[in-house]
Residue, then its C-alpha position, 0 to 999 in steps of 0.5 A: x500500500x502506498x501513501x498515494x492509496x491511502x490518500x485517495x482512500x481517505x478522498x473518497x471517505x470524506x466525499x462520502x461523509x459530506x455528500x452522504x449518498x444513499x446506500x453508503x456504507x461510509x455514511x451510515x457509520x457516521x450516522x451511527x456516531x463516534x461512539x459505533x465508529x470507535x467500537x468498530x475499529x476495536x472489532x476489526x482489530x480483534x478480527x486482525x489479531x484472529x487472522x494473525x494467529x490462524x494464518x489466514x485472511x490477514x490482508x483482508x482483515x487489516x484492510x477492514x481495519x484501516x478503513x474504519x480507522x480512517x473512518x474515524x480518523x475523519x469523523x474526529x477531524x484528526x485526519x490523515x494528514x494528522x496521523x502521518x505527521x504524528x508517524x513522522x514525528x515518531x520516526x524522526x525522534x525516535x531514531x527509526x529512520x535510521x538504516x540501522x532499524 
């Protein structure tokens, strides 16, 4: 996956939640408020660390996982960029942009 992915991904997220067009999975979470959202990430989480430990169905489910948290990302208003920026920070002060990592 790439940054340019999860941008667009993120995109199309935040169309879905300001046009909110019938049928959309998107905005029927946001319907269902922050609360719902949250608990959902925290079931797609547990979905991951299931599949993690069968071997099985990984990708799918940290696909699923991602989703919701850019979901809720979104809804929250820490957005993408938010997070990335916070990743960099880490990296950078953490030393692990380092090759020796």
């Amino acid at each position: 996956m790439s940054v340019q992915t999860l941008e667009e991904l993120y995109s199309v997220i935040l169309d879905r939640l300001e046009r909110k067009p019938e049928g959309s999975y998107t905005a029927a979470l946001a319907e269902k408020g922050i609360d719902h959202i949250a608990r959902k990430v925290g079931e797609e989480a547990v979905e991951v660390i299931v599949a993690a430990l069968k071997e099985e169905r990984l990708a799918e489910e940290a696909a699923d996982l991602i989703y919701h948290l850019l979901v809720l990302l979104a809804i929250s208003g820490v957005g993408l960029k938010g997070m990335i920026e916070e990743l960099d920070r880490r990296m950078h002060e953490k030393g692990l942009a380092t090759p020796n990592d």
